[in-house]
C-alpha positions as CSV (number, residue, x, y, z in Angstrom):
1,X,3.3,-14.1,34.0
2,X,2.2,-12.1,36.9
3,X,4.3,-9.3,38.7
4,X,5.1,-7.0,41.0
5,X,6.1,-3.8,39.6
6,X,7.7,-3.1,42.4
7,X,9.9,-5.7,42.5
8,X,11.8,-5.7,39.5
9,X,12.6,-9.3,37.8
10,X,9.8,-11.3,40.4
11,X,6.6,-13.1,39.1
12,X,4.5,-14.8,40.8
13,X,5.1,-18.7,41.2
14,X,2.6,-21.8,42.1
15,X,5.9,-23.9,43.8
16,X,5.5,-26.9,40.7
17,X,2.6,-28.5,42.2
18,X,0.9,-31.1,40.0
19,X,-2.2,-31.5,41.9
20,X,-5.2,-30.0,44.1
21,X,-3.4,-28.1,46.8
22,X,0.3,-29.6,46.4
23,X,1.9,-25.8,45.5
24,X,3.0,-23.1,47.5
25,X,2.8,-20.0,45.7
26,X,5.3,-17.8,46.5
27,X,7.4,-15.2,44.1
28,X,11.2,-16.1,42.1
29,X,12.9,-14.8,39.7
30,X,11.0,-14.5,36.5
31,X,11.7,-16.9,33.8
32,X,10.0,-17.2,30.5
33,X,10.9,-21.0,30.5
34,X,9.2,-21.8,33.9
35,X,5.6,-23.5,33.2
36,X,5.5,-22.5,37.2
37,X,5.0,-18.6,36.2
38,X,2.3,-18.6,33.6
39,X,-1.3,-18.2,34.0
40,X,-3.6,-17.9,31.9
41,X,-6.7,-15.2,33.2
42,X,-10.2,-16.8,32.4
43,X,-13.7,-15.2,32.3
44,X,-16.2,-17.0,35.0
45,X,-19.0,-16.4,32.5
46,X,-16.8,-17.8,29.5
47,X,-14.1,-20.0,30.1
48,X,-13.4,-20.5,26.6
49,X,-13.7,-16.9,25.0
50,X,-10.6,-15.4,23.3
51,X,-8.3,-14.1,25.7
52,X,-7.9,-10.4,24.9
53,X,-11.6,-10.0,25.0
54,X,-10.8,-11.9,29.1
55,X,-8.7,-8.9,29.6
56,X,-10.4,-6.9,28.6
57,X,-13.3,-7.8,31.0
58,X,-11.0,-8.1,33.7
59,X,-9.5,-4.8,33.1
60,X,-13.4,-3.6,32.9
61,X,-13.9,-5.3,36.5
62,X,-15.1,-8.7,35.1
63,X,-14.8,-11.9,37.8
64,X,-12.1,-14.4,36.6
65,X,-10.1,-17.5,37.4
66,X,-6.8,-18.0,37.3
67,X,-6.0,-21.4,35.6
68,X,-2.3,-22.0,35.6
69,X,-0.7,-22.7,32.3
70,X,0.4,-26.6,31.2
71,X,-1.8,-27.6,34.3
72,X,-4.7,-28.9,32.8
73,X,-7.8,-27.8,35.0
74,X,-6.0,-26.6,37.8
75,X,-6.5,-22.7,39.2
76,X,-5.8,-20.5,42.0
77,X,-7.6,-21.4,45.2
78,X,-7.4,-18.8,48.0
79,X,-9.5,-20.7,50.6
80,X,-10.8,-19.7,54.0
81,X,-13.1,-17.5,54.5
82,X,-12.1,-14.7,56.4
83,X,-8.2,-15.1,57.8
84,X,-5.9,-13.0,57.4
85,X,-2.5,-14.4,55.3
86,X,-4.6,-17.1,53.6
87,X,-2.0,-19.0,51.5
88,X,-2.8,-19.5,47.4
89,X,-3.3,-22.8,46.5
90,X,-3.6,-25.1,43.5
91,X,-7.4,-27.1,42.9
92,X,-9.4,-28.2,40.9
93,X,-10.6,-25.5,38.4
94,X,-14.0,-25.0,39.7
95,X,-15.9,-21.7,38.4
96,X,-19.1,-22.2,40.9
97,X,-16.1,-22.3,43.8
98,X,-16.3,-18.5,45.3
99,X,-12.6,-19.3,46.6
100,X,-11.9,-19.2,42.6
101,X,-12.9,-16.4,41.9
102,X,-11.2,-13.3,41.4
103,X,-11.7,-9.3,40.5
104,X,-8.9,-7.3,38.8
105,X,-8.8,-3.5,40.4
106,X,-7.1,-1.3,37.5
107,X,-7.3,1.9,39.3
108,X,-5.2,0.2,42.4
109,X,-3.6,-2.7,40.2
110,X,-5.0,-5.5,42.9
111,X,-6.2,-8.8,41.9
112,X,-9.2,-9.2,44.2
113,X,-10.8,-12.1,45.9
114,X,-14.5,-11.7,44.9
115,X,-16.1,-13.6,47.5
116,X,-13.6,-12.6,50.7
117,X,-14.3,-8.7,50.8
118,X,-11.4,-6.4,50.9
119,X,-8.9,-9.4,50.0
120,X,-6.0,-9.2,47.8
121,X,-3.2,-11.1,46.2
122,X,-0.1,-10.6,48.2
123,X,3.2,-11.5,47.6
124,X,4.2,-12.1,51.3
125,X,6.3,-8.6,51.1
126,X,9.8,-9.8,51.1
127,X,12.0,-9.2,48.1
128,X,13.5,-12.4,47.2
129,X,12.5,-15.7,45.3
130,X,11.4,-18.1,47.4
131,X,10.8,-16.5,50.8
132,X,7.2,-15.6,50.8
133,X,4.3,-17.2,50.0
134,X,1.8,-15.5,48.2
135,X,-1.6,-15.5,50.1
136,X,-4.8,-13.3,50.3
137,X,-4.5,-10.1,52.4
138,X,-6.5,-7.3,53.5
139,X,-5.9,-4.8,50.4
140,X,-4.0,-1.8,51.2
141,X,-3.3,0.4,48.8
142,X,0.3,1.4,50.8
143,X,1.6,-1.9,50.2
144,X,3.0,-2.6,46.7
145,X,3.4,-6.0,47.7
146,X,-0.1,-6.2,46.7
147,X,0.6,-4.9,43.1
148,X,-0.3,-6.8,39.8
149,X,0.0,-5.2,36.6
150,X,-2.0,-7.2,33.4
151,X,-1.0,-5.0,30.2
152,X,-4.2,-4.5,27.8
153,X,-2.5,-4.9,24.8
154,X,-0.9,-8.5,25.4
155,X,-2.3,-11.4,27.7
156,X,0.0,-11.3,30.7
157,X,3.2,-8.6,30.5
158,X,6.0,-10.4,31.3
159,X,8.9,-8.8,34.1
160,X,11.3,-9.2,31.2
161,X,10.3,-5.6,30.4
162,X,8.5,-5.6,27.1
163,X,8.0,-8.8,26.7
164,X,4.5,-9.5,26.0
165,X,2.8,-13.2,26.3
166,X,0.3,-13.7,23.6
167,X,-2.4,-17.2,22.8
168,X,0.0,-17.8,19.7
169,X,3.4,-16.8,21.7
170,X,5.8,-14.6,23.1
171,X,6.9,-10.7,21.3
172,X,7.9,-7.7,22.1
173,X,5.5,-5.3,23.3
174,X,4.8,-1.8,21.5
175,X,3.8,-0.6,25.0
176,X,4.5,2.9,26.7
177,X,7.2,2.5,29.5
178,X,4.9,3.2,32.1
179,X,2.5,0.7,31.0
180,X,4.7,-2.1,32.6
């Protein structure tokens, strides 16, 4: 699951599209029991390494893909090359498609696009499930709409704070507070 840590209990959502470019990714409510909210974060160089050693290159700076979990080969696509507000949406996993591919900023917690310059995931900035969709957006460090955090020790930090979502499951997280 992906979130916003400053929006409390809000992950990012693809909409429960099945196929290239039927979602609209927007944010809800998190819930451990959606399929809709978990992604798993892949390595463009190797799409089947382990993931902690994924996060770990993406937490180093590494380009990734988004794939979304219990989808089978479908990923994040922020298309267009340069507008502003480009909506997220669901294709074809394609790592040779530069609207695939993404950067992960630790210092400013932004998931990058790597091919569109100074874009970032954006939730759309309004608080509540549903009302937003998520889309690429000039970064800005003011806006904390634009905020991702992925917790080094587990694969994806849940919003259910420390709850961590591992290859073999979900635990709880041994994590500092301020680590999610």
């Amino acid at each position: 699951m992906l979130k916003n840590p400053s929006k409390d209990g809000y992950c990012l959502d693809d909409g429960g599209g099945n196929t290239a470019s039927a979602s609209k990714y927007t944010i809800r409510r998190c819930s451990a029991k959606s399929e809709d909210q978990h992604f798993e974060v892949l390595s463009q160089a190797t799409l089947a390494a382990e993931q902690q050693k994924v996060l770990n290159a993406v937490a180093s700076g590494a380009k990734f893909l988004l794939r979304v979990a219990g989808k089978t080969g479908m990923c994040v696509y922020g298309p267009s090359a340069s507008i502003a507000a480009t909506p997220l949406l669901l294709a074809k996993c394609n790592k040779q498609s530069k609207n695939q591919i993404f950067t992960y900023d630790a210092s400013t917690k932004r998931i990058r696009s790597a091919e569109k310059v100074n874009y970032c995931v954006d939730d759309g900035g309004v608080k509540k499930a549903g009302k937003a969709d998520t889309r690429l957006a000039p970064c800005d460090t003011s806006k904390t709409n634009r905020s991702t955090t992925i917790a080094p020790r587990c694969n994806l930090l849940s919003r259910i704070r420390r709850i961590c979502v591992w290859m073999t499951g979900v635990g709880y997280c041994s994590l500092p507070r301020d680590s999610y």
